[in-house]
C-alpha positions in Angstrom: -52.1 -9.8 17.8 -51.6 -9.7 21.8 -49.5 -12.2 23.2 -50.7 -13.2 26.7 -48.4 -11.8 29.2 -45.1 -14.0 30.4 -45.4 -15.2 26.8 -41.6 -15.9 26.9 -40.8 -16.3 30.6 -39.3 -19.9 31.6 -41.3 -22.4 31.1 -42.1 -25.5 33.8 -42.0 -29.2 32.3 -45.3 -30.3 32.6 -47.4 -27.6 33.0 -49.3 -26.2 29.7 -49.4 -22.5 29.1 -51.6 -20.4 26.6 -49.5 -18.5 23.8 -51.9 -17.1 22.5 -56.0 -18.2 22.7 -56.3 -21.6 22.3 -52.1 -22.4 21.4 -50.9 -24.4 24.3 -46.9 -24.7 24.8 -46.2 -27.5 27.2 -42.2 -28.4 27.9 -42.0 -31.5 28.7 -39.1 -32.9 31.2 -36.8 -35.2 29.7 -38.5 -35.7 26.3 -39.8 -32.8 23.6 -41.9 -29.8 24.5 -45.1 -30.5 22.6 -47.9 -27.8 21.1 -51.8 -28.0 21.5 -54.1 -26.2 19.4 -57.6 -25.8 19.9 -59.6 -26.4 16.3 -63.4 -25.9 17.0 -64.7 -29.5 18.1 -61.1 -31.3 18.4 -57.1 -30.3 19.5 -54.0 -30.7 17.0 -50.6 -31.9 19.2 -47.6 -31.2 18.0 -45.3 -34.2 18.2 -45.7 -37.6 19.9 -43.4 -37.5 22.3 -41.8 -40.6 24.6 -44.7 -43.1 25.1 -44.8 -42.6 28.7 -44.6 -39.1 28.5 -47.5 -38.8 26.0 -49.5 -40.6 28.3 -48.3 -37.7 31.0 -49.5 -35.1 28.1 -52.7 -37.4 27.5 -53.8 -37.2 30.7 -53.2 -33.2 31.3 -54.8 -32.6 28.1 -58.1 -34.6 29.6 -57.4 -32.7 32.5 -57.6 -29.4 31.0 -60.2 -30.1 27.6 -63.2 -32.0 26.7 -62.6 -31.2 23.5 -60.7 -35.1 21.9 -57.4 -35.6 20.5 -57.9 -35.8 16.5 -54.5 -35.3 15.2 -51.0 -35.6 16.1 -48.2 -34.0 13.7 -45.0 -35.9 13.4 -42.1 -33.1 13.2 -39.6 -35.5 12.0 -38.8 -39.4 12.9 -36.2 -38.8 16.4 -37.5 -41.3 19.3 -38.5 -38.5 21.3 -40.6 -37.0 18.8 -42.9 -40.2 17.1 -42.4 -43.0 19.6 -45.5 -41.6 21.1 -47.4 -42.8 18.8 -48.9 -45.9 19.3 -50.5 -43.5 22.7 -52.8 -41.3 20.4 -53.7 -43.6 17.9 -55.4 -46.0 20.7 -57.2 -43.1 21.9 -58.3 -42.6 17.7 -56.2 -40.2 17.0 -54.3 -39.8 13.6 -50.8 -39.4 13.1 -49.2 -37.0 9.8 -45.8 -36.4 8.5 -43.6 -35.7 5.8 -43.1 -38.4 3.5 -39.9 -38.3 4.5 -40.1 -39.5 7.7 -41.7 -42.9 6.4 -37.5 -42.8 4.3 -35.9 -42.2 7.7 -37.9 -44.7 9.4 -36.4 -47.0 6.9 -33.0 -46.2 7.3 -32.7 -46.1 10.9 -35.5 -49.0 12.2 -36.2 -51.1 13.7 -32.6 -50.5 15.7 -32.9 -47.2 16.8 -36.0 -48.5 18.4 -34.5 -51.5 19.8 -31.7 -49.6 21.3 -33.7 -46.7 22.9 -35.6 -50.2 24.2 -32.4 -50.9 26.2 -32.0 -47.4 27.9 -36.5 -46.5 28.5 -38.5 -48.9 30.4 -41.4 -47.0 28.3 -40.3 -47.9 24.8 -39.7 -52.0 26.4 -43.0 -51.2 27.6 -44.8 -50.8 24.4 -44.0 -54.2 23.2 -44.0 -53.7 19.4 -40.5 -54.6 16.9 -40.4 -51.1 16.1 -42.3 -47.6 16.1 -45.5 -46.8 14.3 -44.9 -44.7 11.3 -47.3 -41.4 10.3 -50.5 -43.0 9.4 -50.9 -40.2 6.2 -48.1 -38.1 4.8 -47.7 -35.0 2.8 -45.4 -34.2 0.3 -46.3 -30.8 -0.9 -45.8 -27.9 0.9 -47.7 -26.2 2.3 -50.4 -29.0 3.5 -53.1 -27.3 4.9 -55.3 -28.5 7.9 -58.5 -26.0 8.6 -61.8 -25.6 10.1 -63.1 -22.3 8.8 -61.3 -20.6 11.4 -58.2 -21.5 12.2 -55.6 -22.5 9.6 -52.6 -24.8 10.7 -50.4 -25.3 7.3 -47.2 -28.2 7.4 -44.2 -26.9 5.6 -41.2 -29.0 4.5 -38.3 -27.1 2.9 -35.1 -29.4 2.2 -32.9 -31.5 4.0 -31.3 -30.2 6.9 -31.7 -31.7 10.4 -33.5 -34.7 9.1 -34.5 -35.1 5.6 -38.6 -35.0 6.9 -38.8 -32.6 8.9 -42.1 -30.2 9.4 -42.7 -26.5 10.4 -45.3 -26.0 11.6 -47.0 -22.8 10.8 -50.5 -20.7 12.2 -50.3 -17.9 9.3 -53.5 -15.9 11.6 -51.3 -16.2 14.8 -47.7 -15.3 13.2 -46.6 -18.6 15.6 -44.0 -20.9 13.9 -43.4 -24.6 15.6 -40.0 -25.4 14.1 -39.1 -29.1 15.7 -35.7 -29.5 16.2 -35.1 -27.7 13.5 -34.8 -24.7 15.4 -33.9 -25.3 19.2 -33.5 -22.4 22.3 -30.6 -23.6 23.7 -28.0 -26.6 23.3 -30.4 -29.4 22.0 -29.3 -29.5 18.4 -28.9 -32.7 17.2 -27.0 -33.5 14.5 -27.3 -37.7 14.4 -28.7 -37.9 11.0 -28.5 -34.3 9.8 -27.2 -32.7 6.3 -24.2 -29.6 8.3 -24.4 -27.1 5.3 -28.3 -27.8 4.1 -29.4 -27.2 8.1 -29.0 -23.2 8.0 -30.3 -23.0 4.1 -33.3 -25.0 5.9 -34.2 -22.1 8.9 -33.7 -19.9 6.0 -36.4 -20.8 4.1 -38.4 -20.6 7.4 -38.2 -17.1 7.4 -39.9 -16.4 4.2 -42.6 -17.1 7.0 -44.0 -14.0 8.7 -43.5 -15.3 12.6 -43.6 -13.4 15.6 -43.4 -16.3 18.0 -41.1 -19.4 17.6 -42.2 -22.5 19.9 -39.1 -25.0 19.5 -39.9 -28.4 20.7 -36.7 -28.4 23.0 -36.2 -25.3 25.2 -38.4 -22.3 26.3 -40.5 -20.0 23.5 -38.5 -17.4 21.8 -39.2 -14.8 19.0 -38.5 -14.6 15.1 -34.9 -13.8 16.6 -34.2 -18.1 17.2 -34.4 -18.3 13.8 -31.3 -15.8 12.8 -29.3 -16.8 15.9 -29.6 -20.7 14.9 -28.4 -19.8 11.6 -25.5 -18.0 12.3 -24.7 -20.8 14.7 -24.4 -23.8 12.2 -23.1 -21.4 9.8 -20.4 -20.2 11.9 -19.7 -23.4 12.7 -19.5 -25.0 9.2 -16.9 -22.6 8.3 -14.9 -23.1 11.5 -14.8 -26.6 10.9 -14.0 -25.9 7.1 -11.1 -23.6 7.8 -9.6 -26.5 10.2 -10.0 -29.0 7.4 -8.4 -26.8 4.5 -5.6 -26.0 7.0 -4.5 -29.8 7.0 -5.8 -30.2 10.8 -6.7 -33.9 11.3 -9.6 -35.8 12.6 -7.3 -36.1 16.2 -6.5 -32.8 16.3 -9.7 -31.4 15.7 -11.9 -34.2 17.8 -11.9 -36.9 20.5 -13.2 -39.9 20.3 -14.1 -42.3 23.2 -16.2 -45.6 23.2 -17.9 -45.0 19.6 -19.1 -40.6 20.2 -17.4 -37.6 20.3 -16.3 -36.4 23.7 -13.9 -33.4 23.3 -13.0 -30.5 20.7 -10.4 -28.1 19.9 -13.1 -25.9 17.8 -14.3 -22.6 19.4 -17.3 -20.3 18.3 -17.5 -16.5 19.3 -18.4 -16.2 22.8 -22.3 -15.2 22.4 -22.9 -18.6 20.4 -20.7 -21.2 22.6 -22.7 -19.4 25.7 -26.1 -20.0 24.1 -25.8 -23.5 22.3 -23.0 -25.3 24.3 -22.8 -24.1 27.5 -26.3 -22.4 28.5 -27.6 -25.9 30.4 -26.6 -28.0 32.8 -23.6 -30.3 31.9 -25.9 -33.8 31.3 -23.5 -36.6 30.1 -25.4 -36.2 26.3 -24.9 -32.1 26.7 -21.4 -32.5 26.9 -21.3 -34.8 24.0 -23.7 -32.5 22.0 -21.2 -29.7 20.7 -18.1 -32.3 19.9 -20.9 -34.4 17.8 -22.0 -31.5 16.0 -17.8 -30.8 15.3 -17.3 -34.3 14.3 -20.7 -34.8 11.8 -19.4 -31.1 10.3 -15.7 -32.6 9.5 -16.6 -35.7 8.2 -19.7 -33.7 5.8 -16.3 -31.9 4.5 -14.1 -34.7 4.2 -15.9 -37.3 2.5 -18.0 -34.6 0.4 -21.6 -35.7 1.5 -24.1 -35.1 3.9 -23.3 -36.5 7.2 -26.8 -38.2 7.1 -25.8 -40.8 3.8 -22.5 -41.3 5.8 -24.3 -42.3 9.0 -27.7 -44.0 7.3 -28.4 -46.8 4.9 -30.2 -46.8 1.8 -34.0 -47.5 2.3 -35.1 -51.1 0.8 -36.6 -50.6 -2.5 
């Protein structure tokens, strides 16, 4: 396979750029990168999106195709990913996910939606009590969407950064979409993630044979993401691990301030604080990011579960 040239230069938010023929990568400013793929009489995105920002992505793919928007894949349930929506299904577009999206929707709506509502005029905007769900899920893996000649497959693997979250894979063009999942840079978010499951979850992913990775939060990398992500949440888990054997305390170890983390004491080998805390500029969220990730890890360890049962509630029966 030859990738087009400046596969892997810096991307520019808004502006779409071919991968490969007919794979479109377009990082978005403020929300998730999304992915395009051109099946023969329709395109596959890759993630919903803000509303307002999927109507930036709607109107650059009308700008740019003729060809209609037939099917949106939801990589996991995180506002910025499936608040979109509502945009593609009004233009008859389908939404898919894993099944268990539809559980995290459950455990974390309608508030998550209500209080995104207070912080985006484009959530407010949309005027519904809550975010519209994948219209069809999967639950084995992998689901397989084809035309004759292109093959996209959906892979789940375990809990790790959410417990619904989707790979997705084009076998033919070795080109892995990993969510958030698998991030190029310090966008890991841990809000309703299982710590020690996370790295067991990229691992799986490389049973894959990928040559490109296109995260849905910073610039496209190579099979190399994948590695570098693991060693950095397992690196971390037994940083935080060796603090909590050693007696250190929930104080001593983190810093609390109005409800989030603000502050740690943990350190990671250089290369790893340089790429996934540091490498960005320092956005009030950014700063927050690392100390979050600290905290989620100690309390996995301390009360013996995944930080996302500590955090969520049980879905309604």
């Amino acid at each position: 396979m030859t990738l087009c040239a400046g596969t892997f230069a810096a991307a520019q938010p808004g502006v779409m750029k071919e991968i490969v023929p007919g794979v479109w990568f377009r990082e978005s400013g403020g929300g998730c990168n999304n992915v395009v793929i051109e099946m023969n009489d329709h395109l596959v995105v890759v993630d919903a999106n803000y509303p307002g920002l999927a109507l930036d992505l709607v109107r650059d793919i009308q700008g740019k195709f003729t060809k209609p928007i037939k099917l949106v894949i939801d990589t996991h349930h995180h506002p910025d990913h499936l608040y979109g929506n509502l945009v593609f299904t009004r233009l008859g577009a389908t939404t898919i996910g894993h099944v268990g999206v539809l559980e995290e929707l459950k455990r974390y709506e309608p508030e998550m939606w209500r209080n995104v509502s207070k912080a985006r005029k484009d959530v407010a905007a949309v005027d519904q009590p809550g975010p519209q769900p994948p219209q069809q899920t999967y639950s084995q893996s992998p689901h397989v969407i084809s035309d004759g000649d292109r093959r996209i497959e959906l892979w789940h693997f375990t809990f790790g950064h959410t417990r619904g979250g989707t790979f997705v894979y084009l076998p033919k063009e070795k080109i892995l979409c990993t969510g958030d999942a698998v991030v190029n840079g310090p966008f890991s978010d841990p809000k309703h993630a299982y710590m020690a499951g996370w790295p067991k979850e990229i691992r799986a992913a490389q049973s894959l044979d990928v040559e490109i990775v296109l995260p849905l939060h910073g610039p496209p990398g190579d099979r190399d993401l994948l590695a570098s992500q693991i060693e950095f949440f397992e690196t971390l888990y037994t940083t935080v691990e060796a603090a909590v054997k050693a007696g250190k305390t929930r104080e001593e170890v983190f810093t609390m301030k109005d409800g989030r983390a603000v502050a740690t004491t943990i350190q990671l080998p250089k290369h790893l604080m340089e790429k996934y805390v540091f490498d960005s500029p320092k956005l009030p969220w950014q700063i927050s990011r690392f100390p979050t990730q600290v905290m989620c890890t100690y309390e996995e360890i301390a009360q013996g579960k995944p930080w996302g049962e500590i955090v969520g509630r049980k879905p309604p029966e």
